[in-house]
C-alpha positions in Angstrom: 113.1 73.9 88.0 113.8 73.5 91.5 112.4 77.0 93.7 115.4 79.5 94.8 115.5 79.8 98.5 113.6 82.8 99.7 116.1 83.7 102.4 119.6 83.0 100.7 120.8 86.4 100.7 120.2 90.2 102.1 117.8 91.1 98.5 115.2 88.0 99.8 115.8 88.4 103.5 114.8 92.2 103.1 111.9 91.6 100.5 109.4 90.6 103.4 108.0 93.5 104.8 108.3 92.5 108.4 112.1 91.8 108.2 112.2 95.1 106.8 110.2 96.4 109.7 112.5 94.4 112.4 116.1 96.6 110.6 114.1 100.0 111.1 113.5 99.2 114.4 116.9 97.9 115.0 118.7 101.0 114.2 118.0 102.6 117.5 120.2 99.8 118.8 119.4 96.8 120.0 116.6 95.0 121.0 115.5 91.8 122.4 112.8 89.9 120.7 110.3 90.4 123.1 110.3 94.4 122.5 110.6 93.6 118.8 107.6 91.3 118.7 105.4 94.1 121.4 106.3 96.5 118.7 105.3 94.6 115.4 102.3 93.1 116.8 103.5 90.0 116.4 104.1 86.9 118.7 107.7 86.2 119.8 108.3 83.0 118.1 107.1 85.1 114.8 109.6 87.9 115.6 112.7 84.9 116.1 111.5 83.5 113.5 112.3 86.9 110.8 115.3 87.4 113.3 117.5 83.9 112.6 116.5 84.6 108.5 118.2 88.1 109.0 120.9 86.2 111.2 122.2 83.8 108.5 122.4 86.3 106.2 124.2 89.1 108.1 121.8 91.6 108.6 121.3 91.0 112.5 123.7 90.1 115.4 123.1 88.8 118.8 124.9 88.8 121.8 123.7 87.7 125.2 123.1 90.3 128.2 122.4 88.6 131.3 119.3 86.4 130.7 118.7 88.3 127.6 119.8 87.8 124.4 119.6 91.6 122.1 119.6 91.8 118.4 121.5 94.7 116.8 121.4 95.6 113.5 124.6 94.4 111.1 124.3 97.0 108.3 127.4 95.7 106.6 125.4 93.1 105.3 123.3 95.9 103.6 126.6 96.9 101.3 125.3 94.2 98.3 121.9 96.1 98.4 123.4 99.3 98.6 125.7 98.8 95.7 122.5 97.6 93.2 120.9 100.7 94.2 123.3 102.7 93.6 123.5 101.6 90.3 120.6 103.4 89.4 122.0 106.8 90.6 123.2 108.0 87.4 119.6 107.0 85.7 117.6 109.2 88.6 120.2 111.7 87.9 120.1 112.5 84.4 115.4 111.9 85.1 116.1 114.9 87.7 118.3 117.0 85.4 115.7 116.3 82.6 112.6 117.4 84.7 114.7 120.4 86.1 114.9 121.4 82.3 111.3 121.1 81.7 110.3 122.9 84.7 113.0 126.2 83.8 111.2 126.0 79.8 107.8 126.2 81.7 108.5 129.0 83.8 110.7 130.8 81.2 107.0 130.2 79.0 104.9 131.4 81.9 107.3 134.8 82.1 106.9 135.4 78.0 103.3 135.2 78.2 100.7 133.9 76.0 102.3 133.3 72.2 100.4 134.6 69.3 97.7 132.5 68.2 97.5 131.6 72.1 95.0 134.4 73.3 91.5 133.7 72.2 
């Protein structure tokens, strides 16, 4: 079976850690590479490098500025990730609710005092 491309969509563009990196950085606006690479200790052809995977699949934009060209973040491209984590909402939800329970039965125990049998 032939390997999946790694970079095919946002879910394996964003599972490197660096490309991850380069969107956190990218949401105080944009950037050229050279600032990005200064700031993720990483050479420039490196940092152009996670920049065209995040380009082809519309996480990253570029426009030219003078000499320049500046990356800005595209967080539309984030909606497919955003919609499988969401997903999972109502499963943390009813986890929290649970543990909220626990905690009030603990406290409730705590207020009650030691049960018979309980105080040797």
């Amino acid at each position: 079976m032939a390997r999946a491309a790694t970079t095919s969509d946002a879910f394996n563009a964003i599972a490197e850690p660096q490309r991850r990196e380069i969107l956190l950085l990218l949401r105080g606006g944009e950037r050229p590479v050279t600032d990005l690479a200064r700031d993720l200790g990483m050479t420039q052809p490196q940092a152009s490098k996670h920049l065209r995977v995040l380009r082809e699949v519309g996480l990253v934009r570029v426009r030219g500025a003078g000499r320049q060209r500046l990356y800005g973040l595209d967080a539309r491209g984030l909606r497919p990730v955003h919609e499988w984590v969401g997903g999972f909402e109502r499963f943390w939800s009813e986890s929290f609710d649970r543990l909220d329970e626990y905690v009030q039965e603990l406290k409730q125990a705590r207020q009650e005092g030691p049960h018979d049998g309980d105080d040797q």
